[in-house]
C-alpha positions, 0 to 999 in steps of 0.5 A: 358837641353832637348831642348839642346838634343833636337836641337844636334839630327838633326845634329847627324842624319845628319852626314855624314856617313864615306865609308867602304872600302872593303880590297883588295884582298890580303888581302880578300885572306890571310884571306881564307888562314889562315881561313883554315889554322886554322882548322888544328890546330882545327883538326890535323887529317887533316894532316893524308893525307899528313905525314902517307899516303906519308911515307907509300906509299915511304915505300911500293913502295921501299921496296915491289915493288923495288926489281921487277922494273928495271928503270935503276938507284936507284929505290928509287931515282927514285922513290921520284919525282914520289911520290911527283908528286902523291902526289900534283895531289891529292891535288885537292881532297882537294879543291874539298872535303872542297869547297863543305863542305862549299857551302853545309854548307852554309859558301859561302853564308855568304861569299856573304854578305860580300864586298869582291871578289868570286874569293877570296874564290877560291884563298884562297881556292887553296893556302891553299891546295897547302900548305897542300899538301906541307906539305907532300912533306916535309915529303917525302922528309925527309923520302927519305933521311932516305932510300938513295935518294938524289938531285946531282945537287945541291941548284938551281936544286934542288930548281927549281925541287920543284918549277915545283912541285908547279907551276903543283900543281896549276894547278890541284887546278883548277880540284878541284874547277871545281868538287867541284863546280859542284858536289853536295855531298862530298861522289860524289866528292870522286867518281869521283875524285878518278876515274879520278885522281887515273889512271892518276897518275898511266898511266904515268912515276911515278911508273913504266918506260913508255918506259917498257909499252905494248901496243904501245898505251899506253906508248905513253899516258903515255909519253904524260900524264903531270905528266910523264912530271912533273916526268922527269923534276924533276929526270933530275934537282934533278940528278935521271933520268936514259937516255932517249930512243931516240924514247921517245914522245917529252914532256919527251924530253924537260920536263921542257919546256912541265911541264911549258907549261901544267902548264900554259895552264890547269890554263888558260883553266881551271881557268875560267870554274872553275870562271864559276861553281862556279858563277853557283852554288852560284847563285842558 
């Protein structure tokens, strides 16, 4: 019986060995998305950026500031897409912040030893926050309806209106991955991305009307900025824009063309310099 063993050995050692296919990329992404996804469910605290803070600044713009800012229609109505559009710029600063959590915690590393694609730990990364930020949208689309804002121009309008939103939300993931791949602490992340973010969401048509602005060179920052373009597209789709001024700057004039086009183009130009870092700093 041992010479039998014996004998089976060699063909048992010289067996072919089957290929491991790697998954495709669809799938190497859903993973990421549902890992992260994963850790609300661990952590529900997660979510206290996307159901407090929304409800609280649609409370505090409408009922402490409405009164003193004239835009022309319902200020509440004018007021949600604003929020909204806030609200997914800085969704950026969740990529940013859990990309360098887990370079720092040396999670990506773990992930290069597997036989799976860089790029999808970025994509996967970008969805999941386009989904959390998402998450606030829906609650701030839910508490608008409980003070008065409403879409008028019916399903598709509406439809399209949120759709813009999310193809701009995208767009801004790409800051978040250039950031969180170039900055080496969480606490340097959240410096530099509020300092950046922050003005930008407020020196544009969100909050106040950028045809109210002083200086003249400001209000034509303002209108050229694109979230003023994202904003206005989605009051002229949801019915909550009140009449263009004629000499207002040509994007706020054609703002679901101009939202598509900045859309697309900081993904393009930002998407590979996003690639870029991130290669940098997992080789180093």
């Amino acid at each position: 019986m041992t010479d039998t063993t014996v004998r089976a050995a060699p063909e048992i050692a010289g067996a072919a060995r089957p290929a491991i296919q790697p998954p495709g990329l669809v799938k190497q992404v859903r993973v990421h998305v549902w890992r992260n996804l994963k850790h609300i469910r661990r952590m529900p605290e997660m979510l206290a950026d996307v159901t407090f803070q929304p409800i609280m600044f649609v409370v505090l713009f409408a009922y402490v500031f409405g009164g003193s800012i004239n835009a022309g229609v319902n200020y509440r109505e004018w007021l949600l897409p604003g929020i909204m559009v806030q609200t997914m710029a800085f969704s950026c600063f969740i990529v940013a912040i859990g990309l360098t959590n887990d370079l720092n915690k040396g999670i990506v590393d773990r992930f290069r030893s597997l036989p799976i694609s860089r790029s999808s730990v970025l994509i996967g990364r970008s969805i999941y926050s386009l989904i959390h930020s998402s998450i606030g949208v829906v609650v701030m689309s839910v508490t608008g309806l409980l003070i008065g804002w409403r879409i008028h121009n019916g399903f598709w309008d509406g439809l399209l209106g949120y759709a813009l939103l999310l193809l701009f939300g995208f767009a801004m993931m790409w800051i978040g991955i250039v950031a969180g791949s170039a900055l080496k602490s969480i606490e340097a992340v959240q410096g530099v991305m509020f300092t950046a973010i922050f003005p930008l969401t407020f020196l544009a048509d969100t909050f106040a009307p950028a045809a109210n602005m002083n200086p003249e060179w400001l209000r034509t920052i303002a209108e050229w900025n694109p979230i003023s373009s994202v904003v206005r597209a989605m009051r002229e789709l949801w019915g909550n824009a009140p009449p263009l001024a004629p000499d207002s700057a040509l994007p706020l004039h054609h703002p679901i063309l101009s939202t598509v086009l900045w859309s697309v183009g900081l993904t393009l130009v930002l998407a590979p310099l996003s690639i870029r870092a991130f290669n940098k700093r997992t080789r180093d």
